[in-house]
Structures are given as structure tokens and as C-alpha cells.
N, C-alpha and C positions, 0 to 999 in steps of 0.2 A: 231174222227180222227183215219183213221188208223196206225198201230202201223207198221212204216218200216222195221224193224227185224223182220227176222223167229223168233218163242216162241218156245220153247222145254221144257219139263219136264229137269228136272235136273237131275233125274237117266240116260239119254240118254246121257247128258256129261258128267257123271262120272265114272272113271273106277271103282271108290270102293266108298262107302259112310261107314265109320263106326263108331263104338260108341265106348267110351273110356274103361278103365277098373277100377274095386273098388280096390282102394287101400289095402283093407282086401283080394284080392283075388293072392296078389304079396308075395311070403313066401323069405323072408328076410335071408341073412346071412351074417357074414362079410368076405367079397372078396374083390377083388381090382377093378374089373369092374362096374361101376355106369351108367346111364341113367340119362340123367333129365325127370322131370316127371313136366308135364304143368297144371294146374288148373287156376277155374275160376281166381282165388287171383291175378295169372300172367299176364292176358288180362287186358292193361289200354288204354287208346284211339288207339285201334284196332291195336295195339301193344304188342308183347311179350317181358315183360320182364324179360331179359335173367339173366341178374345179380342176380335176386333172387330166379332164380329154383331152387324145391328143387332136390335133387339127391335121387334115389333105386339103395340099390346091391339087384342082383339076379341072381339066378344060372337058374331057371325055364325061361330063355326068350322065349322058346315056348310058354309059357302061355299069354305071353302078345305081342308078335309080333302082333298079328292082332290088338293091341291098339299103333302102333307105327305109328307117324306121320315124314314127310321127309319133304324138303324144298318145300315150295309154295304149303303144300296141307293146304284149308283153316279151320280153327274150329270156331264153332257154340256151343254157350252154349246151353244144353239139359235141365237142371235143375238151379232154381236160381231164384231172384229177379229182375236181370238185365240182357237183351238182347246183346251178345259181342261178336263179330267177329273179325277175325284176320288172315293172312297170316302166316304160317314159315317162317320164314327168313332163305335166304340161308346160314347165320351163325351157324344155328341150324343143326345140320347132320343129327339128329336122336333123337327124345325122347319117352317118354309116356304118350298120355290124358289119364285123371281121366275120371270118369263116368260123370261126368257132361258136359262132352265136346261130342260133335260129329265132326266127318272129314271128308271133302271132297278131296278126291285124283282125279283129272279133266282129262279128255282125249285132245285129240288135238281140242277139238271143241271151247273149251276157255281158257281163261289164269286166272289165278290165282286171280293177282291181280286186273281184271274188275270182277272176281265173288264177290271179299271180297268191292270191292266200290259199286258193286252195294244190293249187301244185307243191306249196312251200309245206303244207299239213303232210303230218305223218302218211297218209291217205295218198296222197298225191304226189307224195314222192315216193313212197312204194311204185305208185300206177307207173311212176317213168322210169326206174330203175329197172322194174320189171321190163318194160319193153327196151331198154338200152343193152348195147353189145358190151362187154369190157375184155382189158386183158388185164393183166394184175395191176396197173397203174394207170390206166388209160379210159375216160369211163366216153362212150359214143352214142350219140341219139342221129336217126334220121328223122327229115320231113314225113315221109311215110309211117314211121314209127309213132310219133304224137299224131299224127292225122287222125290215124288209130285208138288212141288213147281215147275211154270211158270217162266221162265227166255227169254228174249231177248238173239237174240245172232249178236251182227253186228261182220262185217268183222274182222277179227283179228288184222290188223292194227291198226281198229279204236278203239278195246278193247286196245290196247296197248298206245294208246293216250289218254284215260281215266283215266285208272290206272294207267298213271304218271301223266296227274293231277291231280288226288285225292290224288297219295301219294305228292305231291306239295302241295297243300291246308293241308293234315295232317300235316306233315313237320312246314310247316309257321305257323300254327294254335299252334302248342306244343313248337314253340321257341318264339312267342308272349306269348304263357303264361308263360316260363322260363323267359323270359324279364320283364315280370310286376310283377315275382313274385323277 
């Protein structure tokens, strides 16, 4: 069957693709300006959360501006055991991935939250798994790797009718388990 959506590489819808930064490379002082700073720990059912970031002072935010993520750009674990995606929430203004996260910052050709439902779809995590290296416990994505990556892209309406049902099916899915638990 053929596939009704145009396919595009993913670096052609994104304005920026980037990688996080190592924590040992952020030099510390105490000031009164902080950042939250996002690791794997904070991605829980394709969700950030926000209540238990940790915070960095730093005077050097040149150094880590190119690892600063904004609202609705999506991340990708680079490094890890477990494969985990997730949107910024536009609650979020501003913080910094660790190294183990990659970012995607999107252009007008998609929206956000149909990139982050469809990576999480059976579909779309084959697609990454597929291009990721592992060892027996270690699973690893490059920038290059998802640049690469084949994505659908329908109409923007209909991206926008997906990713609120997906965020609807998330939603429903994590206050059923609040409820049974």
C-alpha cells in the first residue's frame, strides 16, 4: 500500500537538531540566576517532569546556550537503557539537556506534538531503533542518525488532530493509572 503522505528526512523539518551538554562542562557559582536542567531521570510517560528539575547557576551561559531547549521543541534520549520522548511544555521557558538528550527545534512543516506521537507510535520507534547503535544494555542515537530519520508529514490540520489525540489517549491513560493506583 502506498503511504499517503509526502516522507521527508527529518533534518528538512528542522530548523536545529541538537545535543545536550555534560554536566562537568557547566562551571558553577553561586549567583542568583538558575536554569532547570532536564535529564533522562525527568522523562516519565512522554512527559516532563517539571516539579523535580534540577536547577544550575552559571555565569558562562554562552557555553551552554546551544544546549538550551524552549517550548514544543521535542527530546530524544541519545544515551540509556530506555527509549523516551517528550515535548517542552509551554510551561517550561527555557532550560538545559544533559548529554543524553538530543533536540529537535521543528520549522513550519510540522508541529511538535505530531513529531513527539509519532516517534512514541510503534512506527516511529521501530524508525529510531532501527537507526540506533546498542550493546546489550546501552541503547545510542546520534544527531546524524535522526537527521536521517523518514517521517510522514500530512496536512498540518491533520498533525494537529493527532497530537490531541494522542495527548488525549496520554492524558486518560496516566489518570487511569492515578485512579487504580
Amino acid at each position: 500500500m502506498k503511504n499517503a503522505f509526502p516522507i521527508k528526512l527529518l533534518r528538512t523539518l528542522a530548523r536545529e537538531i541538537f545535543a545536550g551538554v555534560s554536566l562537568y562542562n557547566i562551571h558553577e557559582y553561586k549567583g542568583t540566576e538558575t536554569l532547570p536542567t532536564i535529564n533522562i531521570k525527568d522523562i516519565f510517560d512522554g512527559q516532563i517532569n517539571e516539579a523535580n528539575l534540577s536547577h544550575i547557576h552559571t555565569i558562562n551561559l554562552k557555553n551552554i546556550k546551544k544546549s538550551m531547549v524552549l517550548p514544543y521543541d521535542v527530546i530524544i534520549t541519545s544515551r540509556g537503557t530506555q527509549l523516551k520522548i517528550a515535548a517542552i511544555p509551554n510551561s517550561l521557558n527555557q532550560a538545559v539537556i544533559t548529554s543524553n538528550l538530543i533536540a529537535i527545534r521543528l520549522g513550519e512543516q510540522m508541529l511538535p506534538g505530531f513529531l513527539a506521537a509519532y516517534l512514541k507510535s510503534t512506527v516511529g520507534q521501530q524508525a529510531l531503533l532501527s537507526r540506533a547503535t546498542s550493546s546489550t544494555t546501552q541503547l545510542v542515537l546520534t544527531i546524524s542518525q535522526i537527521e536521517e530519520m523518514k517521517v510522514p508529514v500530512p496536512p498540518l490540520s491533520l498533525q494537529e488532530k493527532i497530537a490531541n489525540f494522542a495527548n488525549a489517549v496520554e492524558e486518560q491513560y496516566r489518570l487511569s493509572i492515578e485512579s487504580a493506583n
